[in-house]
NUDRENDREN-858947 format. One record per atom (N, C-alpha, C, O): x negated, y negated, z negated; atom name. Coordinates in Angstrom, 1 decimal. Layout:
! residues N
> east;north;up;atom
> X;Y;Z;CA
...
! end
This chain:
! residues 86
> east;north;up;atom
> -0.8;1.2;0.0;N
> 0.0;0.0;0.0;CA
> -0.9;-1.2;0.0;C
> -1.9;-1.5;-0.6;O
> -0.3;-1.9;0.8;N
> -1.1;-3.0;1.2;CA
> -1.0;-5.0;0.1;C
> -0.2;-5.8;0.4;O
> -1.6;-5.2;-0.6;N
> -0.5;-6.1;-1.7;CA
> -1.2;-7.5;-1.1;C
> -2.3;-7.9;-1.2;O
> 0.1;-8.2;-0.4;N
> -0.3;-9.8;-0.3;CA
> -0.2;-10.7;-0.9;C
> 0.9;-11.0;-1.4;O
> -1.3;-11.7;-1.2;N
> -2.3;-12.5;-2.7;CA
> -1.2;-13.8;-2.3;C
> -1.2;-14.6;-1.4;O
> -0.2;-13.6;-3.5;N
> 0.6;-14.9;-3.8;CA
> 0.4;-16.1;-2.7;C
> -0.7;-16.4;-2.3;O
> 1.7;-16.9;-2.1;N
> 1.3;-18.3;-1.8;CA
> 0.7;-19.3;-2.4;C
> 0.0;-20.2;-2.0;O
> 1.3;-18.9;-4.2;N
> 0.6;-19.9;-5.1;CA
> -1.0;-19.7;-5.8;C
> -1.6;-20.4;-6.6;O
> -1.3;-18.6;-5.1;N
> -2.7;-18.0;-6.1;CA
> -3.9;-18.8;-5.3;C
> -4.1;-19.0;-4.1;O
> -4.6;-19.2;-6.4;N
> -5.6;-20.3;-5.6;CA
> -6.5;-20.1;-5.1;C
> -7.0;-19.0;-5.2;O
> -7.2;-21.1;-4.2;N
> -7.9;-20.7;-2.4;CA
> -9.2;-20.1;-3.0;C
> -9.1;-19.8;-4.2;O
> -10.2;-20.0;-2.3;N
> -11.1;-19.7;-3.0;CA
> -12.2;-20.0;-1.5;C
> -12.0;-19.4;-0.5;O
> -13.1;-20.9;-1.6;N
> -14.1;-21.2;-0.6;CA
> -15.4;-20.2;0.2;C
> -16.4;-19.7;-0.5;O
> -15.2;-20.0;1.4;N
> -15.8;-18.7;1.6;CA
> -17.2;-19.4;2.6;C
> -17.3;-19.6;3.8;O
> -18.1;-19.6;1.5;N
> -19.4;-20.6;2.1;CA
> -20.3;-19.8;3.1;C
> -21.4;-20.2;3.4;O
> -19.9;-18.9;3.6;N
> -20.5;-18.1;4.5;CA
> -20.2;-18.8;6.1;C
> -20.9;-19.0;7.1;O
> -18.7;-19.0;5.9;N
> -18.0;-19.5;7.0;CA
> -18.7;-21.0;7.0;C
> -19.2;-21.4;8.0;O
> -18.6;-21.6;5.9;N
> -18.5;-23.2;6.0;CA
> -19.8;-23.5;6.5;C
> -20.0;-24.4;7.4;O
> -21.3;-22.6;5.5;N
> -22.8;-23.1;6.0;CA
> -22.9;-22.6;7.8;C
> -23.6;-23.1;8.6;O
> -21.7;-21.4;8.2;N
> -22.1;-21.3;9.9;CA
> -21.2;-22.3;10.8;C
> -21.6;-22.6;11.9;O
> -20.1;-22.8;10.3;N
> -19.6;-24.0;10.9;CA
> -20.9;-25.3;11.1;C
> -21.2;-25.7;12.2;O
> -21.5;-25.7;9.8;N
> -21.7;-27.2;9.4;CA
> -22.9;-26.2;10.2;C
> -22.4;-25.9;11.3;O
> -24.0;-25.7;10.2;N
> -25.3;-25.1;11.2;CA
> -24.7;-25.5;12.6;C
> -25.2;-26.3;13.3;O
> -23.6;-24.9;12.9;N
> -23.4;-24.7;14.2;CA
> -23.4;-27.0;14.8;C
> -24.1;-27.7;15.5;O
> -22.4;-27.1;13.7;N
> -21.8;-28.6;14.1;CA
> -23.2;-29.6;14.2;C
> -23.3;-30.7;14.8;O
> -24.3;-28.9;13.4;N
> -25.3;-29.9;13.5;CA
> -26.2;-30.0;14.4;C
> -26.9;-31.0;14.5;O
> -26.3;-28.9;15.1;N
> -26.7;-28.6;16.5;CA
> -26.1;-29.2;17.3;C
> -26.5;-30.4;17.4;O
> -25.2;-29.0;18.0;N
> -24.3;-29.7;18.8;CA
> -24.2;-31.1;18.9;C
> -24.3;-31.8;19.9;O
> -24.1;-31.5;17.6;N
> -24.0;-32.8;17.2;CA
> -24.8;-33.5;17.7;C
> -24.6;-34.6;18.3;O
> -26.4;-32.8;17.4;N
> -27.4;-33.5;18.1;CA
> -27.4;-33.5;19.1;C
> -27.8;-34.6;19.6;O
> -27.0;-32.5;20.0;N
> -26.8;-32.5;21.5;CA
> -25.8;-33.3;22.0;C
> -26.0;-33.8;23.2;O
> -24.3;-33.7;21.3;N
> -23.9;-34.2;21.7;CA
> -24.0;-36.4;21.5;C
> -23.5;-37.3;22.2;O
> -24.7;-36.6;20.5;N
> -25.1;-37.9;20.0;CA
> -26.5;-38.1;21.2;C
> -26.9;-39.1;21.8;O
> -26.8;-37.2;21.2;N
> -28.3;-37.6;22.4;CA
> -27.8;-37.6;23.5;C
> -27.8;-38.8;23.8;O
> -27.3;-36.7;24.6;N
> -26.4;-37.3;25.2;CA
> -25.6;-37.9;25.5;C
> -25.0;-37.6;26.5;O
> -25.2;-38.9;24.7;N
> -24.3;-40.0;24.1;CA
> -25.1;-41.4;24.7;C
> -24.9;-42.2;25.5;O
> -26.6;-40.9;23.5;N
> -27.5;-42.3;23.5;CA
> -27.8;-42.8;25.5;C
> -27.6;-43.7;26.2;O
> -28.5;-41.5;25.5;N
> -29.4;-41.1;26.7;CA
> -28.0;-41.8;28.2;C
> -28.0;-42.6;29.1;O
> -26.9;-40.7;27.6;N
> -26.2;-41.2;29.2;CA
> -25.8;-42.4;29.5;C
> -25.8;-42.9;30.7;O
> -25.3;-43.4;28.0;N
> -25.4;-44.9;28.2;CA
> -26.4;-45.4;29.0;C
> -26.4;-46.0;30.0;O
> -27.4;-44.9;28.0;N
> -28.8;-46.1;28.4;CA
> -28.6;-46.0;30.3;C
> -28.5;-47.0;31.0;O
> -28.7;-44.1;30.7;N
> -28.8;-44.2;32.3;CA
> -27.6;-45.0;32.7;C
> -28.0;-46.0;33.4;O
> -26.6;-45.0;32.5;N
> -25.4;-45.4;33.2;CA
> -25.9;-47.3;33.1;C
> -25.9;-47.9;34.2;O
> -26.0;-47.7;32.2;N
> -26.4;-49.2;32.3;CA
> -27.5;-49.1;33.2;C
> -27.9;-50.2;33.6;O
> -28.1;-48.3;33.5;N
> -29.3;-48.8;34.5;CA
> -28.9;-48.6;35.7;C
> -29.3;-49.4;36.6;O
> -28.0;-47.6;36.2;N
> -27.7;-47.5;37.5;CA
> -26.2;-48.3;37.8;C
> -25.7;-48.4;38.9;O
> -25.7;-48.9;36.7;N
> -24.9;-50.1;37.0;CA
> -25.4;-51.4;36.8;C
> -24.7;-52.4;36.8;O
> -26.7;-51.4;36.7;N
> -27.1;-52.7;36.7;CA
> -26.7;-53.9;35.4;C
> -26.8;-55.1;35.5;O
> -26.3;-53.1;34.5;N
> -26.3;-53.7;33.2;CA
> -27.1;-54.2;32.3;C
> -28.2;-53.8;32.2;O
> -26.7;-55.2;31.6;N
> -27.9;-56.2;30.5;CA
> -28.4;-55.0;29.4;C
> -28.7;-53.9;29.7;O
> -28.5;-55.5;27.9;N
> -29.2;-54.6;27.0;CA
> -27.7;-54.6;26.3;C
> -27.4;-53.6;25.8;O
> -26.8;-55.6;26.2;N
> -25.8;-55.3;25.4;CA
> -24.3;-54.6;26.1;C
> -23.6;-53.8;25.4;O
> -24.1;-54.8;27.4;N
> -23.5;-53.8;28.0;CA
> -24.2;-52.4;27.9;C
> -23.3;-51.6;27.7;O
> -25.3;-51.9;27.9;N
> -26.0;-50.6;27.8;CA
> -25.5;-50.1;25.6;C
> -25.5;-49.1;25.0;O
> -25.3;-51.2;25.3;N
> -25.3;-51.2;23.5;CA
> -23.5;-50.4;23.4;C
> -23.1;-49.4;22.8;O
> -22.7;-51.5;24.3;N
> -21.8;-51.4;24.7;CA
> -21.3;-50.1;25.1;C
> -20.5;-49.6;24.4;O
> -21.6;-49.3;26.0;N
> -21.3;-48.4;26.6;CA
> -21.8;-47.0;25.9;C
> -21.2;-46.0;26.0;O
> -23.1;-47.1;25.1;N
> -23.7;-46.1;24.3;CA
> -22.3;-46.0;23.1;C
> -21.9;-45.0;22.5;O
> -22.0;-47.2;23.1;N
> -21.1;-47.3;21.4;CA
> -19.8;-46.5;21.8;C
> -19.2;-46.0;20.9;O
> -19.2;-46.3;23.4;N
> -18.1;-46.0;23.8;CA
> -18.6;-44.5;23.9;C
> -17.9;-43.7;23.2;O
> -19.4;-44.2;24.5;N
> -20.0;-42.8;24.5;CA
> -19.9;-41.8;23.2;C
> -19.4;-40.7;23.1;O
> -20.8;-42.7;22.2;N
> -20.8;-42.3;20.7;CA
> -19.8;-41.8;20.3;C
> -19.8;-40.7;19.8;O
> -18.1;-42.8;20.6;N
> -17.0;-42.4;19.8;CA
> -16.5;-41.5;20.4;C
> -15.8;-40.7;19.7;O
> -16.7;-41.2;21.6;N
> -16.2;-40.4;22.1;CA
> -16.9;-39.3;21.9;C
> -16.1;-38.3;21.7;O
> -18.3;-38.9;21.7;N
> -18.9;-37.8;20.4;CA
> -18.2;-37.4;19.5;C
> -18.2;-36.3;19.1;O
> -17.5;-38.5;18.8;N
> -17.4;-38.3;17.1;CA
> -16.1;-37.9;17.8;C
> -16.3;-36.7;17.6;O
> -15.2;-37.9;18.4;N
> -14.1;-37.1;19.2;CA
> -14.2;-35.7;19.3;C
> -13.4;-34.9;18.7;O
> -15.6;-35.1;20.2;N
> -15.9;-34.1;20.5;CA
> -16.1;-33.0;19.3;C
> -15.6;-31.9;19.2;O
> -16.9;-33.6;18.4;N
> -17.6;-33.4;17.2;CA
> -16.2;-32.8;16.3;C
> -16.2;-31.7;15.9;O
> -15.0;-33.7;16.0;N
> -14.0;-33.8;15.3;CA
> -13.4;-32.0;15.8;C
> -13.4;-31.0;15.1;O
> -12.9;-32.2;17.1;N
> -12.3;-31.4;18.0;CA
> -13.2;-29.7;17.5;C
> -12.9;-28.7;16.9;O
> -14.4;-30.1;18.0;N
> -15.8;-29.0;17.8;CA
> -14.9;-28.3;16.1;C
> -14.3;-27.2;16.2;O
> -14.9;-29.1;14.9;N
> -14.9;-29.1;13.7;CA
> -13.8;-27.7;13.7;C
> -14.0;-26.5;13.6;O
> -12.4;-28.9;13.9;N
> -11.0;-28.5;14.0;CA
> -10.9;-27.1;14.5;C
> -10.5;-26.2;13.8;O
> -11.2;-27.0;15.9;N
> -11.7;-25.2;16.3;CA
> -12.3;-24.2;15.8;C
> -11.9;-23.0;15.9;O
> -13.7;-24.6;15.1;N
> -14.0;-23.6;14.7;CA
> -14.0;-23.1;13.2;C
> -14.7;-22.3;12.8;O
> -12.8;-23.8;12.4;N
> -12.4;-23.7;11.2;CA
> -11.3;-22.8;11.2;C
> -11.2;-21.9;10.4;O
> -10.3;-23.1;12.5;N
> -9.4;-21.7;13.1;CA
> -10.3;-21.0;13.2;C
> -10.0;-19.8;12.9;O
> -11.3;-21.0;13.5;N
> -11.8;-19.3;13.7;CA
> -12.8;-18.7;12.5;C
> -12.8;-17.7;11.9;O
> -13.3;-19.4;12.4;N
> -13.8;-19.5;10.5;CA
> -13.2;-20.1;10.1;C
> -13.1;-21.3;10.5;O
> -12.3;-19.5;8.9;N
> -11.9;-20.3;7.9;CA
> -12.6;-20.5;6.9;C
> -13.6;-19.9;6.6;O
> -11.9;-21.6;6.1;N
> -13.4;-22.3;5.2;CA
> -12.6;-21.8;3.5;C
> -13.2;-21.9;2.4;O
> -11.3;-21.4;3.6;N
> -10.7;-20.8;2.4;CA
> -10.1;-19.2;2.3;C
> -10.4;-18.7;3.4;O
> -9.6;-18.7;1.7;N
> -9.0;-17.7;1.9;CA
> -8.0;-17.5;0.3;C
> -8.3;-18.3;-0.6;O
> -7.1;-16.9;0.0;N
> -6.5;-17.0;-1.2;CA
> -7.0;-15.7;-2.4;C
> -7.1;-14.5;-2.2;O
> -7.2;-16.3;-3.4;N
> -8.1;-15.1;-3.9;CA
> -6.9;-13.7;-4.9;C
> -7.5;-12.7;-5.3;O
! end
């Protein structure tokens, strides 16, 4: 017989999951923040942009990281979960 652990019984943190989430996210992260920095800086050069258009465009790039990053997060918490009920 199989016995399922109360809705009210409390979570319990399963850091196995959370240290391969946050490893995985800080990889990425860097990959996705450097090509953040990096594709601004090109894109201002081959549009012929100043240093603050290039500041500009890196800052648009960025948020749209911290988008990916978020998204990155949100997915792989569905697949690792970071609680389970004890």
């Amino acid at each position: 017989m199989n016995v399922q652990p109360s809705p009210t019984a409390p979570r319990q943190i399963i850091w196995q999951s959370v240290i391969t989430v946050i490893s995985a996210a800080i990889l990425i992260g860097a990959e996705v923040f450097g090509a953040a920095f990096a594709g601004g800086w090109a894109l201002a050069i081959l549009f012929g942009l100043d240093d603050t258009g290039a500041h500009i465009l890196q800052a648009v790039l960025f948020a749209l990281g911290v988008f990916v990053m978020a998204a990155f997060i949100r997915a792989a918490q569905r697949v690792e979960p970071f609680t389970r009920r004890a």
